[in-house]
C-alpha positions as CSV (number, residue, x, y, z in Angstrom):
1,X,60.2,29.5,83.0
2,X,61.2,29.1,79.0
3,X,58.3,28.4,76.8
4,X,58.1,27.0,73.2
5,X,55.9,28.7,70.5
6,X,55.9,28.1,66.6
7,X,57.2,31.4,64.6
8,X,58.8,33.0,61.8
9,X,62.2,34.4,61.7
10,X,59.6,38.1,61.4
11,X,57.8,36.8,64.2
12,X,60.8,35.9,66.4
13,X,61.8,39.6,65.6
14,X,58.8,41.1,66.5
15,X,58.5,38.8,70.0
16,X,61.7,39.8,70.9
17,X,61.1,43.5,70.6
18,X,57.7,43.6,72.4
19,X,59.8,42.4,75.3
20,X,62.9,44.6,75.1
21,X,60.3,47.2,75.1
22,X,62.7,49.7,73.0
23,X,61.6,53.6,72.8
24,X,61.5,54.3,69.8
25,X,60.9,51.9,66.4
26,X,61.2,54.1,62.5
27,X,60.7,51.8,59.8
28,X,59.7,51.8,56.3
29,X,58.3,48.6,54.5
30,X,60.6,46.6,51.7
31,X,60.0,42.8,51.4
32,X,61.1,40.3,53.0
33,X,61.4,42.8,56.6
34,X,58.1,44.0,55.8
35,X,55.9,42.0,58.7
36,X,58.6,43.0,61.1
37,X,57.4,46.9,61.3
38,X,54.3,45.4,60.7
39,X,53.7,43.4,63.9
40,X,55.4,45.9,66.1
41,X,53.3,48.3,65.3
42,X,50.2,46.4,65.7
43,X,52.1,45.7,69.1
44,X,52.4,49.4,69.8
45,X,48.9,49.6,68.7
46,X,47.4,47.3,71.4
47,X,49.3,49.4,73.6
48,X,51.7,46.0,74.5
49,X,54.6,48.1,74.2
50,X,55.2,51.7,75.6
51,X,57.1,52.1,72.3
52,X,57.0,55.2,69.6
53,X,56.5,54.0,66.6
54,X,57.3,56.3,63.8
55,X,56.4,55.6,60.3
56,X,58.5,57.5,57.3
57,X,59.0,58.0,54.3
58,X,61.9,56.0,53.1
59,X,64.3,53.8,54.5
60,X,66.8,56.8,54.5
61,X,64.1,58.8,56.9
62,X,64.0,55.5,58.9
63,X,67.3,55.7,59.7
64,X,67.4,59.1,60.2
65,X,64.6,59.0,62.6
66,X,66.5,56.4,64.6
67,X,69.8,58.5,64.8
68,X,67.6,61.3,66.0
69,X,66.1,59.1,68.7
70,X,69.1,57.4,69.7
71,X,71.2,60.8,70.2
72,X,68.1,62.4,71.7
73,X,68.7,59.5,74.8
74,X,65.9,57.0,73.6
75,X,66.6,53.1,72.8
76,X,66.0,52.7,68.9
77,X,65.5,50.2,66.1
78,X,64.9,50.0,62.9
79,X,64.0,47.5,60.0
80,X,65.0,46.9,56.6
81,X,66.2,44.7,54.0
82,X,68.1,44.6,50.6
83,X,67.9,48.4,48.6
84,X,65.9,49.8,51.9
85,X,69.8,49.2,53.5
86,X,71.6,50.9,50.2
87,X,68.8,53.8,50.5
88,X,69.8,54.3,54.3
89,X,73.6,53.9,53.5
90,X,74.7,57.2,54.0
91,X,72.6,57.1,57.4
92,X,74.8,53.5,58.4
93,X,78.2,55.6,58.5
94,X,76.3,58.2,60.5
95,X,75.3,56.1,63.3
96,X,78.5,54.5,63.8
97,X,80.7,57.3,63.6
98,X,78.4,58.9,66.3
99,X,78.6,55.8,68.4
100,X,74.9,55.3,68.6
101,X,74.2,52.1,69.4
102,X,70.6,51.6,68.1
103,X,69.9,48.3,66.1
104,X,68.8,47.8,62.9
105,X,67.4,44.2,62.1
106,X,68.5,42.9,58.7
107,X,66.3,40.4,56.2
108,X,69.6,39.3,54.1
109,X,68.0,40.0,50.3
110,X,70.2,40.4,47.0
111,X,70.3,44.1,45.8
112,X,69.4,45.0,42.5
113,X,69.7,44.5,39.6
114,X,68.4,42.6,38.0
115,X,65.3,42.9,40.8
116,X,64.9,40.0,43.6
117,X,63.7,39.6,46.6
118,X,65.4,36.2,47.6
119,X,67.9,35.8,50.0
120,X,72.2,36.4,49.3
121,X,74.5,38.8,51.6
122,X,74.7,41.6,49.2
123,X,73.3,44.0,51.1
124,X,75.0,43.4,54.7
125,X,78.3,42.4,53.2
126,X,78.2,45.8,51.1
127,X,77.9,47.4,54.8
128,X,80.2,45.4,56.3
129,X,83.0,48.5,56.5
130,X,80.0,51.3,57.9
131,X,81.8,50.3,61.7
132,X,78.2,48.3,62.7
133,X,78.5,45.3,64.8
134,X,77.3,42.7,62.8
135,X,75.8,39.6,63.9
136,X,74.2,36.1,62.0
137,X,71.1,33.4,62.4
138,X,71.6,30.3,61.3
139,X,67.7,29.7,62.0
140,X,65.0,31.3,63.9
141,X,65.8,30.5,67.8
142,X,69.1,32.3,66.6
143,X,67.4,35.1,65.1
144,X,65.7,35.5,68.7
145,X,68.6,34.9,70.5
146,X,70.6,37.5,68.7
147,X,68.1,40.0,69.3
148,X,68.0,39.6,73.1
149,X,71.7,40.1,73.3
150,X,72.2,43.0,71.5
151,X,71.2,45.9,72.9
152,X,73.5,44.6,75.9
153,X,76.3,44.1,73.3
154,X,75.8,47.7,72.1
155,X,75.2,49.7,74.7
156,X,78.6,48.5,76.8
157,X,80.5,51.2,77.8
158,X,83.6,50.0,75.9
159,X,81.7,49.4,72.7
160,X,78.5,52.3,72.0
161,X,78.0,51.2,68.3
162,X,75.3,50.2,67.0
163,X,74.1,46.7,66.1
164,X,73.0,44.9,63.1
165,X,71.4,41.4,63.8
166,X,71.0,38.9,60.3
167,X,68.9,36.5,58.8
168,X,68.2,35.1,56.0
169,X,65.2,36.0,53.6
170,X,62.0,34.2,53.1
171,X,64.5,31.1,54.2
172,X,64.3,32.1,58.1
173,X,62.1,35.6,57.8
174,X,59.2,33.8,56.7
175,X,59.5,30.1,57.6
176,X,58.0,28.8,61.0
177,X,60.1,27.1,63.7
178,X,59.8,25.6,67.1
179,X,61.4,28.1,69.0
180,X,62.5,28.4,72.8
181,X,61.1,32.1,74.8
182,X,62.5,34.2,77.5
183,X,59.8,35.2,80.0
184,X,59.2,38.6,79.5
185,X,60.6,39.5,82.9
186,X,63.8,37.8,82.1
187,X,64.5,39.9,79.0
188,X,63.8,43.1,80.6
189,X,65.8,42.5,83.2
190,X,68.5,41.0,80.8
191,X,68.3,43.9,78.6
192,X,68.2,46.3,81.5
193,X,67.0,50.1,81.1
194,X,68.9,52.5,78.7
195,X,71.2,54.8,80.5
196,X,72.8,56.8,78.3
197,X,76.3,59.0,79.0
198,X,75.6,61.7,77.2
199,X,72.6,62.8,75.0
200,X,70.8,65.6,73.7
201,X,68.0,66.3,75.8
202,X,70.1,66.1,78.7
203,X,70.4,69.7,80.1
204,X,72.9,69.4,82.4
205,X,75.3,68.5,79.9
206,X,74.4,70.6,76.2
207,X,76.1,68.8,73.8
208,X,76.0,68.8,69.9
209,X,75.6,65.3,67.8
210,X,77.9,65.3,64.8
211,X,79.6,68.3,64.2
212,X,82.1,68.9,61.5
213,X,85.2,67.0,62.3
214,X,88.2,69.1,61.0
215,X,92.0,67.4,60.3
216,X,93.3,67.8,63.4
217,X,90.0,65.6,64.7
218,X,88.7,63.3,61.9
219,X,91.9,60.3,62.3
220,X,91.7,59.7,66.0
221,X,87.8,59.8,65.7
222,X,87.8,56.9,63.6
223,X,90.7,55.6,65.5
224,X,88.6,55.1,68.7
225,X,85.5,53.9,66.6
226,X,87.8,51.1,65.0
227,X,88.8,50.6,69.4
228,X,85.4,50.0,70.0
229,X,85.0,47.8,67.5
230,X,87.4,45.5,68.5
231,X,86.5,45.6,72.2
232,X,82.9,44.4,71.4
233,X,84.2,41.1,70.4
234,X,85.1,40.3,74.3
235,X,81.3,42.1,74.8
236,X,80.0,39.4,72.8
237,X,81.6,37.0,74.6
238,X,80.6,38.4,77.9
239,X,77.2,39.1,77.3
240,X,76.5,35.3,75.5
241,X,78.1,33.7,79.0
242,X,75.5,35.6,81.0
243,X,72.8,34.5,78.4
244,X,73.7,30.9,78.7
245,X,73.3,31.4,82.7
246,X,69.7,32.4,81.9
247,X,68.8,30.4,79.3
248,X,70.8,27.2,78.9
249,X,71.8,28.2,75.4
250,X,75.4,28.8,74.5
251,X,76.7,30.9,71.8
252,X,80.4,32.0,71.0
253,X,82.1,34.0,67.7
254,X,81.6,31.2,65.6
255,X,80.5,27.3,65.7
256,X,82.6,24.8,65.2
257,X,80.6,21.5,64.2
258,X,82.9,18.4,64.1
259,X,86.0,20.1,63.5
260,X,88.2,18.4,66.8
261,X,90.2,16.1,63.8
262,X,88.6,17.1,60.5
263,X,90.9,17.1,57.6
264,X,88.5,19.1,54.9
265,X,86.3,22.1,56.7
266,X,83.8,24.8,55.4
267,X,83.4,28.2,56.7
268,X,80.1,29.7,56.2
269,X,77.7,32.2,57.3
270,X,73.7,31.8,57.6
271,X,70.9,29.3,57.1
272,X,72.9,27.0,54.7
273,X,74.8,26.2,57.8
274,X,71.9,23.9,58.9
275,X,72.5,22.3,55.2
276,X,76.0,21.8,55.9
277,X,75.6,20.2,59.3
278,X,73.6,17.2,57.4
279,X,76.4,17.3,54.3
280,X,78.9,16.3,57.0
281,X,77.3,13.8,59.1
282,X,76.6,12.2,56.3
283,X,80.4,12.7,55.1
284,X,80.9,11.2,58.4
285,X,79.2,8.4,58.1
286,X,81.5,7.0,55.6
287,X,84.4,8.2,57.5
288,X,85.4,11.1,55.7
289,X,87.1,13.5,58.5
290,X,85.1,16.9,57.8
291,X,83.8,19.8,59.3
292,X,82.2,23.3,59.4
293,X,82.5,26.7,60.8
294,X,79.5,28.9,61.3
295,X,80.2,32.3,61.3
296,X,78.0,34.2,63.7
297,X,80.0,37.7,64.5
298,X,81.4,39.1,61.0
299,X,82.5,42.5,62.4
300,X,84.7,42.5,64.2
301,X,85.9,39.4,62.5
302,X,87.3,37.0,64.5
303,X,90.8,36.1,63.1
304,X,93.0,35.2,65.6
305,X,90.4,32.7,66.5
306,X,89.1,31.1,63.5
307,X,92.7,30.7,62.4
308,X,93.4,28.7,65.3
309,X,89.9,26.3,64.5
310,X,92.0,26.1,61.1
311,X,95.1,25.0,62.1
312,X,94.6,21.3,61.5
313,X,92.9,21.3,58.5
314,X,95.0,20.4,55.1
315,X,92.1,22.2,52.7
316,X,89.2,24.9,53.2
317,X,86.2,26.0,51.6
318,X,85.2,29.7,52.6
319,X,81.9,30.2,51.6
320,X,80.5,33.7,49.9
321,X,76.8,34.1,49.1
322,X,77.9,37.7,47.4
323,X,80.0,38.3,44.6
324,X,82.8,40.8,45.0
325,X,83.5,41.6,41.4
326,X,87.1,41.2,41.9
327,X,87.5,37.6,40.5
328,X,89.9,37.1,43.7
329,X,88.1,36.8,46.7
330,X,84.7,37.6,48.5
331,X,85.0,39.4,52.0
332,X,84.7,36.1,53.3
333,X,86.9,34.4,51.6
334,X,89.4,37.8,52.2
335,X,89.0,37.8,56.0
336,X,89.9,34.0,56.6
337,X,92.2,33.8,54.1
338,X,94.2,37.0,55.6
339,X,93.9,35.4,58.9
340,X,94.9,32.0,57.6
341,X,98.3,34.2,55.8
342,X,99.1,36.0,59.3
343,X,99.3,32.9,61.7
344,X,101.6,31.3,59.3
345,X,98.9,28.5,57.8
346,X,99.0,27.5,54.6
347,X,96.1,24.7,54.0
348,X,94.8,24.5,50.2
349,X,91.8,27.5,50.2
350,X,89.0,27.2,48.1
351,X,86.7,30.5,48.0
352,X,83.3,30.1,46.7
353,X,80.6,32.0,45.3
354,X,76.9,30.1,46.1
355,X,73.1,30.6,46.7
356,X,73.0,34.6,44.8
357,X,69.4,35.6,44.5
358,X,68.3,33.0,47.0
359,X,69.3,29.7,44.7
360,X,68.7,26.7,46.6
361,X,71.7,25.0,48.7
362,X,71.1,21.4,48.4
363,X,73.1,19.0,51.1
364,X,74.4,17.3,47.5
365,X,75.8,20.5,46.6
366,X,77.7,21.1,50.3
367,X,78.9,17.1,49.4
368,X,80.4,17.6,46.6
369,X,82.1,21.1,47.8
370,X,84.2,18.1,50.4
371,X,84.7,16.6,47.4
372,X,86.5,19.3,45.9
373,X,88.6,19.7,48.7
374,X,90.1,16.3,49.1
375,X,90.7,17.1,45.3
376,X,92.9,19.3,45.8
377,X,94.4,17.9,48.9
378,X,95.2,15.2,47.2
379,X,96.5,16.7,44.2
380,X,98.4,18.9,45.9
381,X,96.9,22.2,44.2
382,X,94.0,24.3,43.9
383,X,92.9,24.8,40.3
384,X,90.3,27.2,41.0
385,X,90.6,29.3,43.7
386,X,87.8,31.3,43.2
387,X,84.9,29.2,41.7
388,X,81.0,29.1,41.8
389,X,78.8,26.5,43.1
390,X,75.6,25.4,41.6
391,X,75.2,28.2,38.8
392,X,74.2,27.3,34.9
393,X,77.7,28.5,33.0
């Protein structure tokens, strides 16, 4: 039987491990992921997990560790937020192109400079090419949720890369929630035990983890891994129907919140989400036809599918909490557009830049975002297609 507690987005993290029970945890601390390798090592401490927990020197060691662990046939995990991830980056192509899949649990921070610790995508969006599965929380039961699913996401046969589960800093990491909990029997059984194809320790089968991949090898290497990629989108799919069998709770690519006849939508990723949600009812409430997407798997990105969420609307707002430097588009705003472009759609597309270095989104601010879009549906043009929200100019 389910049972309801009160905890972070850290905590939810840490809960979630102790009953996955994985091998092998390598982390070093950055804020806001700090508590996470904190409490599961307390955890491996009280000897509540049979786990090895392996403390290093830098996030770059962290993920080494956990590449060595994974390939070595042990279930890993890491930790890390912000310029911990841009220390480890090298380590993020590694584990992909080996088709490891360990986890790595992400506290969304902004990267430097100048210094913050608040929440934006920076860091994971900057990542979002390494060939990692990459997964969002809107809140904290999503945070959980996430977690519980991906090692089974991972570890498919069709898939083997690893998987990066999302949320926002200090805004879920470190804000308490009524949450929903697995029995810990259900999640070990719903995670299952590790069963690796091939790995180094097995003797039966010597084998070496990545070698030097010459010309005639490199291409169809990353060929496959891009294969892989795709596939886990049906994985996700898969493993979130047999989820909802256990649990009750339902989760899909995306989520679609009053979109069956809106007019004006807003694609989004993360906590501001829950914002949103409130923006439109009370849009709705005076009988404005809007809507919202949540984006909850990034890569792959779902195209074919949010386009077709998209195909009644007459304008959208794709929402970036990075900047891309570009003064076009953030990936975002990139992805949906080129997915709007190749199934022949042609709505009026506002991309916008909000919420950097953890700036507050207000439910005023999501309002006036509709506003802008029944602008330009009405005036028949987009003025600014690439525009900021709630900055001091």
């Amino acid at each position: 039987m389910a049972r309801r507690d009160r905890l972070s987005g850290n905590e939810a993290v840490a809960e979630a491990l102790r009953q996955i029970n994985p091998d092998v945890m390598a982390a070093f601390p950055i804020t806001p992921s700090t508590e996470i390798p904190q409490y599961f090592s307390k955890l491996v401490a009280d000897g509540k997990v049979d786990s090895e927990f392996i403390p290093v020197e830098s996030e770059h060691s962290a993920m080494s560790a956990v590449i060595g662990a994974q390939s070595a046939g042990a279930r890993s995990v890491t930790a890390t937020s912000s310029a911990g991830m841009a220390l480890m980056w090298e380590e993020l192509y590694l584990a992909a192109s080996n088709r490891l899949p360990c986890v790595l649990t992400l506290v969304n921070r902004a990267l430097s400079g100048p210094i913050n610790i608040n929440c934006d995508h920076s860091d994971s969006m900057g990542a979002r090419d390494a060939g990692w599965i990459q997964i969002y929380a809107e809140n904290n039961q999503e945070v959980y949720d996430n977690l519980c699913m991906a090692y089974r996401i991972g570890e498919h046969k069709d898939v083997k890369l690893p998987v990066m589960i999302c949320q926002d800093g200090f805004i879920t990491s470190h804000a308490v929630e009524n949450i929903i909990l697995n029995e810990d029997e259900e999640v070990k059984n719903f995670v299952g035990e590790y069963e690796p194809e091939n790995y180094l320790l097995n003797k039966d089968m010597p084998m070496h983890v990545g070698p030097y991949s010459v010309t005639n090898y490199y291409f169809e290497a990353k060929r496959a891994q891009a294969q892989a990629l795709k596939n886990a989108k049906q994985v996700v799919l898969d493993v979130a129907k047999e989820y909802k069998k256990m649990t009750g709770r339902s989760y899909g690519l995306f989520e679609e919140y009053r979109m069956d006849d809106a007019d004006y939508a807003v694609v989004i990723i993360g906590s501001a989400a829950g914002t949103t949600k409130d923006a439109v009812d009370q849009l709705r409430e005076q009988g404005k036809k809007v809507g919202m997407i949540k984006i909850r798997l990034f890569r792959p990105f779902p195209a074919e599918e949010i386009a077709e969420a998209l195909k009644n609307v007459k304008a959208v707002a794709l929402m970036d909490r990075t900047e891309s430097y570009n003064d076009t588009c953030g990936p975002l705003g990139a992805d949906v557009t080129t997915a709007l472009f190749r199934a022949g759609l042609s709505p009026k597309v506002i991309n916008i830049v909000y919420g950097l270095g953890g700036r507050d989104v207000r439910v005023k601010n999501m309002i006036e975002v509709y506003g802008w879009l029944e602008d330009a549906d009405r005036n028949g043009k987009v003025d600014e297609p690439y525009r900021y929200m709630g900055v001091r100019e």
